[in-house]
KOLDREN-566358 format. One line per 10 residues: number of its first residue (from 1); for each residue x, y, z of C-alpha. Coordinates in nm, 4 decimals. Example, Ala and Ser with C-alpha at 12.3 -4.5 7.8 and 13.67 -1.06 7.14 Angstrom:
2
1	1.2300:-0.4500:0.7800 | 1.3670:-0.1060:0.7140
end
This chain:
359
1	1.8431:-0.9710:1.2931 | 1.8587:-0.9301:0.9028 | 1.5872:-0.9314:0.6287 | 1.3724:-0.6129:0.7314 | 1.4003:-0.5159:0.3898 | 1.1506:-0.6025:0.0783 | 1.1683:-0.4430:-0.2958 | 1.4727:-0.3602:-0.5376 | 1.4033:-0.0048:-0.6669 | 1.1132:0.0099:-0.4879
11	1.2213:-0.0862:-0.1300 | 1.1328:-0.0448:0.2372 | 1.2592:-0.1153:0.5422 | 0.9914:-0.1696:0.8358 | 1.1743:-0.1325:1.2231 | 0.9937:-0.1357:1.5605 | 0.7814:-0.3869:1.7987 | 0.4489:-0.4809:1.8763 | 0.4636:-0.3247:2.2274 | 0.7404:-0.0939:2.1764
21	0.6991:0.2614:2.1549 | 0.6157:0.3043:1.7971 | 0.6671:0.1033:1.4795 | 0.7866:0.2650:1.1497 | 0.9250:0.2490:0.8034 | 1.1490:0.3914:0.5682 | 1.0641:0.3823:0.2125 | 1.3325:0.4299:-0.0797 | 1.3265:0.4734:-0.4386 | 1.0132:0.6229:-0.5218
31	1.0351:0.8873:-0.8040 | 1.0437:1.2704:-0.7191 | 0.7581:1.5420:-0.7571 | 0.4898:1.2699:-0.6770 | 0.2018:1.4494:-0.4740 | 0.2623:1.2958:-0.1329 | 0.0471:1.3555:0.1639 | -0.0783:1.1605:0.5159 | -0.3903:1.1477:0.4207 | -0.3078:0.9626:0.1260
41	-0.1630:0.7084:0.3978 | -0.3935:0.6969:0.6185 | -0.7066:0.5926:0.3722 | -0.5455:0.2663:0.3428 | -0.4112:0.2227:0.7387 | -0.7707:0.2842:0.8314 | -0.9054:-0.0090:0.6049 | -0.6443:-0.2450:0.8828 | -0.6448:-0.0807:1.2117 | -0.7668:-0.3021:1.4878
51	-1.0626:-0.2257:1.7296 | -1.3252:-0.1881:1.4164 | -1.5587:-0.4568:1.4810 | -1.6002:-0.7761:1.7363 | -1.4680:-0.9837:1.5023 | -1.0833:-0.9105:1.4993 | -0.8534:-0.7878:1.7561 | -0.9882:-0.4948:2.0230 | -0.6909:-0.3417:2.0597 | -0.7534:0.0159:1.9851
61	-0.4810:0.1737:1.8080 | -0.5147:0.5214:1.5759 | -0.2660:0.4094:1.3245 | -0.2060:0.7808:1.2490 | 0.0839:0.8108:1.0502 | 0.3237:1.0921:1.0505 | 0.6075:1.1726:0.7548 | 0.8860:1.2424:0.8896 | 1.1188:1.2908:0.5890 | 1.1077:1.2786:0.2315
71	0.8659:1.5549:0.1134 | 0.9089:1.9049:0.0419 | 0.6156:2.1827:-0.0099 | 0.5575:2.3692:-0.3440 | 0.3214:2.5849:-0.4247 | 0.0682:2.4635:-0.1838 | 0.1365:2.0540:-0.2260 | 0.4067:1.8155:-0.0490 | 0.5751:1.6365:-0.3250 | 0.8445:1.3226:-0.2658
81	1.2108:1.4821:-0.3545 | 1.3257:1.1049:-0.4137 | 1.4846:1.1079:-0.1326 | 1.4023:0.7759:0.1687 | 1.1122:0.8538:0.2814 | 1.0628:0.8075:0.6494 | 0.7291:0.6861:0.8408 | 0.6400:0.6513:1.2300 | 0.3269:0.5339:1.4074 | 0.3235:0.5474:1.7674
91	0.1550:0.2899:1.9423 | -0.0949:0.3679:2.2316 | -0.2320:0.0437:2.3509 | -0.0010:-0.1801:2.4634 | -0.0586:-0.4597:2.7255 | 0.2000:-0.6794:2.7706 | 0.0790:-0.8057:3.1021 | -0.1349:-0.9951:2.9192 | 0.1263:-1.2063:2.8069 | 0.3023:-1.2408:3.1604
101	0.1598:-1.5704:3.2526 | 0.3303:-1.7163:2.9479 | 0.6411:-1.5869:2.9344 | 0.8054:-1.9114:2.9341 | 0.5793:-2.1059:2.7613 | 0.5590:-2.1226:2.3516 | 0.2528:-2.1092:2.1787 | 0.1625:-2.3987:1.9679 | 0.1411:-2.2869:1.5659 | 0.3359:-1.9889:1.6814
111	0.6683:-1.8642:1.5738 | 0.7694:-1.8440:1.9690 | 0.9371:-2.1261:1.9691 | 1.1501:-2.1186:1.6778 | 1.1819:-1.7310:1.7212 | 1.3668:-1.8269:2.0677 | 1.5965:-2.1067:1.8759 | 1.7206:-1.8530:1.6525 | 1.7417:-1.5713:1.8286 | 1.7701:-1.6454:2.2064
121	1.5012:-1.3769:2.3027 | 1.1177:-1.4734:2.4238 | 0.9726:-1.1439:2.3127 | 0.6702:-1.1157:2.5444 | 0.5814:-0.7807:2.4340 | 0.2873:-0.9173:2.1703 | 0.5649:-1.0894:2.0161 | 0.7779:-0.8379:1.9583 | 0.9009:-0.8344:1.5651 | 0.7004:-1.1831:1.4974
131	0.4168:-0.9589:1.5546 | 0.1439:-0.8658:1.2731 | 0.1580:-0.5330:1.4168 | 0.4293:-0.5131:1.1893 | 0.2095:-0.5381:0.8521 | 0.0733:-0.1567:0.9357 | 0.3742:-0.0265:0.7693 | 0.3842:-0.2218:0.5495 | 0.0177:-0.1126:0.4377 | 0.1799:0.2413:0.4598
141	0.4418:0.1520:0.2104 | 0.0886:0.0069:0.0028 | 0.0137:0.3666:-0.0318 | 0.2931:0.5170:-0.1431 | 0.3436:0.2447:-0.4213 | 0.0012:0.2792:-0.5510 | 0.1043:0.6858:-0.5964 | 0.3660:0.5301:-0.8148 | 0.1872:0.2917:-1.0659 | -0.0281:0.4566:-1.3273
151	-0.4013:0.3368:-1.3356 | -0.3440:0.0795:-1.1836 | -0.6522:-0.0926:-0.9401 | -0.6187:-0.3033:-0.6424 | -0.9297:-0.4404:-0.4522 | -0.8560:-0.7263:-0.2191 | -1.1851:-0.9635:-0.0556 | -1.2569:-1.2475:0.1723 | -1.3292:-1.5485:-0.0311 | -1.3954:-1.8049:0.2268
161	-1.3940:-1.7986:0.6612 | -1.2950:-2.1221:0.7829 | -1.4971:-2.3474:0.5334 | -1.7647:-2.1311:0.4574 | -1.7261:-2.0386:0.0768 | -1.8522:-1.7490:-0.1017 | -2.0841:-1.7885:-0.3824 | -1.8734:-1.6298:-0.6741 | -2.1920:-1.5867:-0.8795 | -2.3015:-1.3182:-0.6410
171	-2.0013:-1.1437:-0.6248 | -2.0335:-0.7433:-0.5593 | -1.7833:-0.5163:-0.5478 | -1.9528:-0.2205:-0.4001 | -2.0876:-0.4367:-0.0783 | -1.6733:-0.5421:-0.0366 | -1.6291:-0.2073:0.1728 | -1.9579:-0.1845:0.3352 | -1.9125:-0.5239:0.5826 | -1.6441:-0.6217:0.8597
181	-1.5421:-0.9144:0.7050 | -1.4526:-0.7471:0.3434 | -1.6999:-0.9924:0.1744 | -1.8185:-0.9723:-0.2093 | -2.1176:-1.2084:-0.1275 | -2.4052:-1.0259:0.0908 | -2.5754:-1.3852:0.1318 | -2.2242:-1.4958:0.3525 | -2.2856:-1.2035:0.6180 | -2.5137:-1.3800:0.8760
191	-2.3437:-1.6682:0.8097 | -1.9776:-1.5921:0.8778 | -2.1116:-1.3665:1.1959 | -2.2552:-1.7031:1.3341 | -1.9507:-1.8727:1.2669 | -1.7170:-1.6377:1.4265 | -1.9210:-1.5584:1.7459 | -1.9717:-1.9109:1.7927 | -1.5935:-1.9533:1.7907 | -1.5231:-1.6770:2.0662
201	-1.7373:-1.8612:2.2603 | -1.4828:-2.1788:2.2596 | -1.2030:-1.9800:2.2608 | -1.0961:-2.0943:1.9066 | -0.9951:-1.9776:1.5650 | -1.0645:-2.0010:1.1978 | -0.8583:-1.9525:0.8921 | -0.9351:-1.8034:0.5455 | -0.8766:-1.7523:0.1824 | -0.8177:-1.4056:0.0470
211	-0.8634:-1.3285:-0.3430 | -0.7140:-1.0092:-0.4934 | -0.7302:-0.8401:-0.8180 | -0.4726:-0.5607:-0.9730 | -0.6426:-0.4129:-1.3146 | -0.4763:-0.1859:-1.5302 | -0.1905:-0.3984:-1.5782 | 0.0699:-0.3064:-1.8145 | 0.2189:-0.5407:-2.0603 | 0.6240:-0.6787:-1.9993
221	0.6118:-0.6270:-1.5705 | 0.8736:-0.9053:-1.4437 | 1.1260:-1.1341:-1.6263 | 1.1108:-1.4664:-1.6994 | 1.3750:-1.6520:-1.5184 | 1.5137:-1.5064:-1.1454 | 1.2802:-1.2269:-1.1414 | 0.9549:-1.3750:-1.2155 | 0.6359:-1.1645:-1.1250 | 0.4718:-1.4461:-0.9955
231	0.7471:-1.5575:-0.8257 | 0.8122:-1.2291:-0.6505 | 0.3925:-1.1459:-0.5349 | 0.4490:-1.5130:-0.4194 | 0.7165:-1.4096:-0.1760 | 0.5425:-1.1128:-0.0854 | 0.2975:-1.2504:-0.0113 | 0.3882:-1.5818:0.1575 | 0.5827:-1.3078:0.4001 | 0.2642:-1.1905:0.5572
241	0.2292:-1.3424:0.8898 | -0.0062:-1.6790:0.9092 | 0.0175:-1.7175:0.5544 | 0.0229:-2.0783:0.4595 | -0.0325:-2.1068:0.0472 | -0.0642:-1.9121:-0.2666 | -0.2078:-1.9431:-0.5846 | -0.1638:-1.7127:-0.9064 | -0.5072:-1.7354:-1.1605 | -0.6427:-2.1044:-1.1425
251	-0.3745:-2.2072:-0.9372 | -0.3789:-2.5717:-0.7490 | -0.6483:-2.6177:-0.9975 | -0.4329:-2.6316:-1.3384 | -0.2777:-2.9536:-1.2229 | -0.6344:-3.1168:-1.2419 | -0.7373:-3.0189:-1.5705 | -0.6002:-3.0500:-1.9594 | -0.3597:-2.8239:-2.1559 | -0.6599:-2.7684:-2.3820
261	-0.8895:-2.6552:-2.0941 | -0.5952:-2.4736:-1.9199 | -0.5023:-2.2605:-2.2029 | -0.6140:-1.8810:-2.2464 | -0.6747:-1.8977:-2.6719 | -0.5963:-1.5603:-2.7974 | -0.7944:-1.3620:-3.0817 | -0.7291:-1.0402:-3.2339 | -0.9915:-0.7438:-3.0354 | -0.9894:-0.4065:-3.1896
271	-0.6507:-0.4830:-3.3772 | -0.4913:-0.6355:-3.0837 | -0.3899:-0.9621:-2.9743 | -0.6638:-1.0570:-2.7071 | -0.6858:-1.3630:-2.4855 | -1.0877:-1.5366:-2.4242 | -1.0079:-1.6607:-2.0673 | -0.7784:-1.5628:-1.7662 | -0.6760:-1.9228:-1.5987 | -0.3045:-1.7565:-1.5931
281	-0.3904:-1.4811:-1.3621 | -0.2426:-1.2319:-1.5810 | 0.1234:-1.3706:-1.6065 | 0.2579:-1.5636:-1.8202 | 0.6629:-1.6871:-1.7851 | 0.6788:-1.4761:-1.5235 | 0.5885:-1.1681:-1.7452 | 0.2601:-0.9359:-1.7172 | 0.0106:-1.0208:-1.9922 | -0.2021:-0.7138:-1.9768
291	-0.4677:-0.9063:-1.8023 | -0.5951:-0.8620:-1.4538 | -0.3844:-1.0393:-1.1682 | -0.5740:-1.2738:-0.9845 | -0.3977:-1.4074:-0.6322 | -0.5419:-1.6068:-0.3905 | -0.3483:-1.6988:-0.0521 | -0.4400:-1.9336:0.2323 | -0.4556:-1.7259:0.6259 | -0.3791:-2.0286:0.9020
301	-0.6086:-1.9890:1.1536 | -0.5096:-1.7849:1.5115 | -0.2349:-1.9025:1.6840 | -0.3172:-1.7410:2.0152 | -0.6190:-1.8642:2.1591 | -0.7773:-1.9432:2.4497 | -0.8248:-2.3400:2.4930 | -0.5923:-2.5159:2.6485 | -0.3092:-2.7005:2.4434 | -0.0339:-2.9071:2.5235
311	0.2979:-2.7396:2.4949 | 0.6595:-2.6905:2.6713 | 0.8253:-2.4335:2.8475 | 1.1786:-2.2936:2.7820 | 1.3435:-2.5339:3.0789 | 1.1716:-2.8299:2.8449 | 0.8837:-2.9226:3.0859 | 0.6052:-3.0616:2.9379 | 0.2889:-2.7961:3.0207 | -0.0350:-2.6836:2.8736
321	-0.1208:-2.3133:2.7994 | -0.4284:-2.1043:2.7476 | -0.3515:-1.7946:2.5828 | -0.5014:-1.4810:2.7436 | -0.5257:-1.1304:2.5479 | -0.6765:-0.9543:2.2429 | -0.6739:-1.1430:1.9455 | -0.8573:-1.1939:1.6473 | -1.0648:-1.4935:1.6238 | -0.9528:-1.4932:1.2648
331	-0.6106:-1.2792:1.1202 | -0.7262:-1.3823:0.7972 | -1.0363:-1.0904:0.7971 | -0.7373:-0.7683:0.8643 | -0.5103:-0.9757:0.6132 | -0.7186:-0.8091:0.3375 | -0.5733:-0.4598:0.2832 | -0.1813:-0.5572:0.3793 | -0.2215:-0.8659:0.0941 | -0.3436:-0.5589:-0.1055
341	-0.0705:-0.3513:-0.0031 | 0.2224:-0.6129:-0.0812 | 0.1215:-0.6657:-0.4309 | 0.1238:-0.2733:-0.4665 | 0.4999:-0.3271:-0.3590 | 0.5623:-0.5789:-0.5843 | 0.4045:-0.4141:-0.9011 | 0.5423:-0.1006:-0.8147 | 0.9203:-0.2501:-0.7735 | 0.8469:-0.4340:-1.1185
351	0.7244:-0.0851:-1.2870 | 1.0241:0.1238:-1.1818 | 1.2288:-0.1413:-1.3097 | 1.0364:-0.2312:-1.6197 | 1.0546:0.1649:-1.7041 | 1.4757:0.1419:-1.6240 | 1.4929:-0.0964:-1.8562 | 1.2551:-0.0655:-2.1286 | 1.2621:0.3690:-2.1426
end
């Protein structure tokens, strides 16, 4: 199996299963003498670990991360040498009896079936790599990026859970890390935990729409034909598991509207060219404006769940399956930080290589 790998000059390389003994990472091309420590790791791997509330997956895992290469101590702090940078988390709850009365079944909306095609293999072991287990590390490699890119802000929320929308006019920022569904609006709370609880109790799923911001931006990040910064948060993106759609600024919503109303007019602002609106999300011809970058991205609802469907099995017998097991009622909710963590990648990549050429 290829493609493990994401980034140019800022690139890792995630390895391990869902079930296996550990999953890791290996991290390459960040600069030397950056302060480096777990802790600064495990902030953000904290934010995603499962087991934190009813209303995603109860597996309990620590996600405690341990460096394994990479840093070196001086004077009292572990700085990066520039150097690959290795990462392991062991993993502690595995169950893949759970999965035993499927093993030759596929999941409908799941990759099991086209996993097998490819590959040969029906990975019973939570999946194996299709697994979202994998997206820890890649959280992990979050944190290191954001250690690279100056000032820079990222703050990920839940915008909408299944088809209940947040109201944007009561948007807080401060109440986004004080609720288990990452929410800006306080008024969605009882709603959404209605929602959800009502869909354990049929054994079903919901999807969801995730909106993040990066502030601090600076000017010229990306290029404007093969190496597009849109382009390249799109693919980052769209490689999180269950992700269906992406949008940069207004998005889907630009084809509905007029040049006139689309446009972000500029102005000069303290002797600098200034724009009065943001519909671009920040990039413009695939180039960093300066503005903040707004993403949105579409979460498909669970594919494992626990009403029955009609399927096949691997002999090509028609069957139905009820899947068994600890999963989210909605991925979408611990989708948050890795979405957050990917664009860190991507901006990251795009500064190292901004700085290479433009120094």
């Amino acid at each position: 199996m290829s493609h493990n790998s994401f980034g140019h000059l800022f690139r890792f390389t995630t390895w391990g299963e869902s079930h296996g003994p550990s999953i890791g990472c290996v991290v390459d091309g960040t600069p030397p003498r950056i302060e480096l420590n777990e802790s600064d790791i495990q902030q953000w791997l904290n934010k995603r670990k499962p087991g934190q509330s009813k209303y995603t997956s109860p597996r309990k895992e620590d996600d405690e991360i341990k460096i394994l290469s990479g840093i070196i101590e001086e004077n009292g702090k572990n700085l990066t040498t520039g150097t690959p940078i290795s990462l392991i988390i062991e993993n502690k709850d595995q169950r893949s009896k759970d999965y035993s009365q499927i093993e030759e079944k596929f999941r409908p909306g799941h990759a099991d079936f086209t996993y097998f095609s490819k590959y040969g293999i029906r990975d019973i072991r939570g999946g194996g790599r299709q697994s979202a287990r994998e997206t820890a590390m890649r959280v992990a490699a979050g944190a290191i990026a954001r250690k690279i890119l100056p000032k820079v802000e990222i703050k990920g929320a839940l915008v909408q859970l299944g088809k209940h929308k947040i109201n944007k006019d009561k948007w807080d920022n401060s109440f986004i890390d004080k609720n288990p569904f990452w929410s800006p609006d306080p008024s969605t709370i009882n709603i959404w935990e209605t929602f959800i609880e009502e869909l354990i109790q049929e054994g079903d799923s919901c999807g969801a729409i995730i909106e993040i911001t990066a502030k601090n931006i600076p000017i010229g990040l990306g290029a404007p034909v093969y190496a597009k910064l849109d382009a390249e948060i799109a693919n980052g993106i769209m490689s999180i598991n269950a992700v269906k759609g992406v949008e940069i600024g207004n998005g889907f919503e630009a084809a509905t509207i007029k040049g006139s109303e689309n446009s972000d007019q500029m102005h000069m602002k303290k002797n600098k060219p200034s724009f009065k609106s943001n519909k671009s999300g920040g990039i413009l011809g695939g180039i960093s404006s300066g503005q903040d970058i707004v993403v949105r991205f579409a979460v498909k609802p669970t594919s494992s769940i626990r009403s029955n469907q009609k399927t096949v099995d691997k002999s090509g017998k028609n069957t139905e399956i009820s899947t068994k097991g600890r999963h989210a009622p909605c991925v979408g909710i611990r989708a948050v930080p890795v979405g957050e963590a990917m664009i860190a990648c991507v901006l990251a990549d795009h500064y190292l290589r901004h700085r290479g050429q433009n120094s």
